[in-house]
C-alpha angles and dihedrals in degrees: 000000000000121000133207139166145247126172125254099267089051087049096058091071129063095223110067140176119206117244108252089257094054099033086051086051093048101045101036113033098021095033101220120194138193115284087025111137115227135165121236120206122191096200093248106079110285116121116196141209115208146146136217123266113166128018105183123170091266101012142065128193123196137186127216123228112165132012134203129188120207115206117242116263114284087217132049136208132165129196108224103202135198101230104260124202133247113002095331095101096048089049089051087051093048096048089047097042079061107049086044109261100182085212150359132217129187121203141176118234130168099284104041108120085187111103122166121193114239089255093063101043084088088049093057099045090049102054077037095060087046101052083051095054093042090048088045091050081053099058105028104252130153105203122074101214107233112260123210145210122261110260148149121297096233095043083058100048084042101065095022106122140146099060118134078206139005121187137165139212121258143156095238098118088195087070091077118235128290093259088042088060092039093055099050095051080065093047092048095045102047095279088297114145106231114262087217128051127180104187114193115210107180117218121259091307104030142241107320115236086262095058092044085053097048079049099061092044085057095058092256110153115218115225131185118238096192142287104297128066107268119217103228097255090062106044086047089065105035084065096055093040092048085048094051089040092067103034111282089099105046093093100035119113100003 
């Protein structure tokens, strides 16, 4: 059955227009028509029956027959990212959308070569809010991750509260592997998983040793993801692959 979206506001009536973007995409590459049946998703958890009205050559009407709310994880991770160039940063929010990131956070570091101008930071957030609904249509979530605006990597730290336990990626093979760590805060908490995970994932060369160091003092615990030297995109989602492999991830999403 196909999905599309529509934000909260439109969701509260039973009569709904599809936005341009989703009415062009139903009409013109699925080729909806009237009486089809479709479901609707706001992003934050409600899940909608509805059928089609009304299939014009620009617009689309739907009416809504059944509705269903999903809870919000129970659990939360976020990715904080070290802002990649080129298409490396939207595949990292597809793939976590998908395996149900609660929320993703750029930030410069040192050795980002990616710099955006105050003026396209809308831009970005925008074309990135909308790779996140298309990848959550894909894989049947009900939850949009919360997507933030680019910004440095100390302000973050500065104001980042809340996380039962925040770690980073390093090659320091001392620091014990991901799972290792994983494993002793059990250990150390009566065998419970954290509620709240803040996952650090460093640019194409990494966090600098200043940075590393600012890390620790925030609390920031580092883990080793292996032996070899990890591109961003992949140690971005080893760690949110590690996290749904042993529990963090069973609520997210739906």
């Amino acid at each position: 059955m196909h999905r599309f979206y529509v934000t909260p506001e439109q969701a509260a009536g039973d009569r709904i227009m599809l936005c341009p973007r989703e009415a062009h995409h139903a009409l013109h590459v699925l080729r909806v028509r009237t009486g089809e049946r479709v479901q609707l998703l706001d992003g934050r958890g409600q899940v909608m029956q509805a059928e089609v009205v009304r299939a014009g050559r620009r617009e689309v009407e739907l009416h809504v027959g059944g509705r269903r709310h999903f809870p919000p994880p129970e659990r939360r991770l976020a990715l904080v990212v070290g802002l990649t160039k080129g298409a490396a940063f939207e595949e990292i929010l597809q793939r976590a959308t998908e395996l149900g990131v609660t929320a993703l956070q750029p930030v410069w570091t040192r050795r980002v070569v990616v710099r955006l101008e105050a003026e396209a930071i809308a831009s970005k957030l925008e074309k990135w809010r909308w790779i996140a609904v298309d990848a959550l249509k894909q894989c049947g979530g009900a939850w949009l991750p919360e997507v933030g605006g680019p910004e440095p990597l100390e302000s973050w730290l500065e104001r980042s509260r809340g996380w039962d336990w925040q770690v980073y990626g390093t090659l320091d093979g001392t620091r014990g592997t991901l799972r290792q760590r994983l494993l002793a805060y059990r250990s150390a908490h009566g065998g419970r998983l954290p509620h709240a995970v803040a996952a650090y994932v460093g640019p194409e060369g990494d966090f600098t040793a200043e940075e590393r160091a600012a890390l620790d003092r925030a609390g920031v615990e580092g883990v080793s993801l292996g032996p070899r030297i990890l591109r961003s995109v992949t140690a971005a989602l080893y760690m949110a692959v590690v996290f749904q492999y042993e529990g963090l991830g069973d609520d997210m999403g739906t």
